[in-house]
Every structure is written in structure tokens, then in C-alpha cells.
N, C-alpha and C positions, 0 to 999 in steps of 0.2 A: 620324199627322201629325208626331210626332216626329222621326220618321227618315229624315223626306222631305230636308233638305237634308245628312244625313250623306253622307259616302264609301262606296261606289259609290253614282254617282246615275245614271250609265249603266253599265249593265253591260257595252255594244259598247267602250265607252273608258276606263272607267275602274281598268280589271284586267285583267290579263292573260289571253286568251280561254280559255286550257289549265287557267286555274285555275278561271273559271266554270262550264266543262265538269267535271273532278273534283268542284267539287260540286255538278253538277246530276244527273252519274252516281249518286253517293252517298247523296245522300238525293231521288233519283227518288220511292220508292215513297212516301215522307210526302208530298212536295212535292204529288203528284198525288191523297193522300187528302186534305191539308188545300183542296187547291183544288176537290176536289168537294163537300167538307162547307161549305164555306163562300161559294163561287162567285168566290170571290178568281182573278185568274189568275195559271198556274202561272207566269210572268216576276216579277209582283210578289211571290209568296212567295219565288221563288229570291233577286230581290235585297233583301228586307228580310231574308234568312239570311245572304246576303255582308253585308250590315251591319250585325248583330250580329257575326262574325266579325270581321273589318276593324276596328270602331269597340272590341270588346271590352277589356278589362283582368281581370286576374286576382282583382279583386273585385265586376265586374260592368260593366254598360256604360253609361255616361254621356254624354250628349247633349252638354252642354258643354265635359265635357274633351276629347272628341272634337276638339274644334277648336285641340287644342294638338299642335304637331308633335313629331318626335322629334326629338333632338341627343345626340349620345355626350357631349357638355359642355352641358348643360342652365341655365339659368338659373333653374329653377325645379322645386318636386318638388313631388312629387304624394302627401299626405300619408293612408294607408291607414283606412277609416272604423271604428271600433268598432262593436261592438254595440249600442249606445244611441243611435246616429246612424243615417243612412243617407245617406251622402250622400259626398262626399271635398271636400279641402280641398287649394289649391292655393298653395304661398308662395315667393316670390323667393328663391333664395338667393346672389345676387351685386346688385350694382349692376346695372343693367337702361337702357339707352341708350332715349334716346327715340325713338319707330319701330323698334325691335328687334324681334323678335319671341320671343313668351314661346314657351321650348320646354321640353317634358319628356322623361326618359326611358322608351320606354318597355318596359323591360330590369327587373326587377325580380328579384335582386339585379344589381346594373350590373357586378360584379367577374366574370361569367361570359365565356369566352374567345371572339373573335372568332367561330369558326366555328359556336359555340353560337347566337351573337346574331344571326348572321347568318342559321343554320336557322331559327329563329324569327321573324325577317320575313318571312324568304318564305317561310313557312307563313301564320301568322296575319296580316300588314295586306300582306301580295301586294308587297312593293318589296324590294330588296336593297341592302344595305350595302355600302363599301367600303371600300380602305383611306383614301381623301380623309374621307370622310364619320367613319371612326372614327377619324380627330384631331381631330375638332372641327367636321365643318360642319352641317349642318342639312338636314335629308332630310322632303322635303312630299312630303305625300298629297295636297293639294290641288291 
């Protein structure tokens, strides 16, 4: 029930179909063991795996941050959890306009070059960057 209102929530619209399809080719054979072992069907295990991909971070996948967009100039970061926690922390780091929206990066280290950052969204959360967006504007998944 967690991941019912993360991104993709429709898989006809909310990704790009060529990308659903690579990974419904790719992990065919699990999708269709876990849908027998469990009688899940195989639509809802393909998109609760696009939504772990899609919604993930490089230290695991959080429900709430989820809901923070990405911005090449962020407003706020997204602070890495230790070991003795489990969770991440999230803090403003500029003044923050009221009705703004809180965004983060999410590029981690942010100093890596355009076409880097750019392979990386459109692998992992399905959108592409461009040159607008990498001066500063704000790119929703939602």
C-alpha cells in the first residue's frame, strides 16, 4: 500500500512505453515466477518494479522523499542516513518562497557532467534533462 500513489501509477502514461517494455523483457522470467508463487498479477509486480526504479536513491527508496522533485539548483538536500538511523533527512538550504516548491537533487555527487546526468535520468526516473532545465528550472515527475 505504500507505493500505491508513488510514480508510475499508470504504466500506459506515466513512462515511456519503450522503457516499460525493456523492463518487462528483462526481468520477464522473475516477474512471471513471482506472479505464479504469489498470484499477484504480472501488471502489478511490473509496476511496483518501475516504482522502485523510478522512486529509488542510491541509498534506498523512500516513500516521502519521493515526493520531492528534481532541480539542477535545489532548494534543499537531501541529507545521506548513517548507520544508526534508517531513514534520511531533508534541509533547506537557501531561503524558500512561500508556495515554492521544495526540490532536490537528485544527482549525487551534483559536480558530474551534463551528459553523465543526463544518461542517468533517462535510465533511472524515465525523463530527460536539458539545457533550460540544467540552469536552474525544475523538472516534475509528477
Amino acid at each position: 500500500h505504500h507505493f500505491k500513489n508513488l510514480h508510475p501509477v499508470d504504466l500506459r502514461s506515466d513512462v515511456p512505453q519503450l522503457e516499460v517494455e525493456k523492463i518487462r523483457i528483462k526481468y520477464s522470467s522473475s516477474i512471471a515466477k513471482l506472479s505464479q508463487s504469489s498470484s499477484i498479477p504480472p501488471e502489478n509486480i511490473l509496476r511496483l518494479l518501475m516504482t522502485l526504479i523510478c522512486n529509488g536513491f542510491n541509498s534506498g527508496v523512500y516513500g516521502y522523499l519521493s515526493i520531492f522533485n528534481h532541480s539542477e539548483s535545489p532548494n534543499c538536500i537531501k541529507l545521506q542516513p548513517n548507520d544508526e538511523v534508517n531513514y534520511s533527512e531533508v534541509r533547506a538550504i537557501r531561503p524558500i518562497k512561500q508556495g515554492e516548491h521544495l526540490t532536490i537533487s537528485y544527482v549525487n555527487p551534483r559536480e558530474q557532467t551534463f551528459k553523465k546526468r543526463r544518461s542517468y535520468f533517462l535510465t533511472q526516473h524515465f525523463f530527460d534533462i536539458d539545457v533550460e532545465i540544467s540552469t536552474g528550472s525544475t523538472a516534475n515527475l509528477a
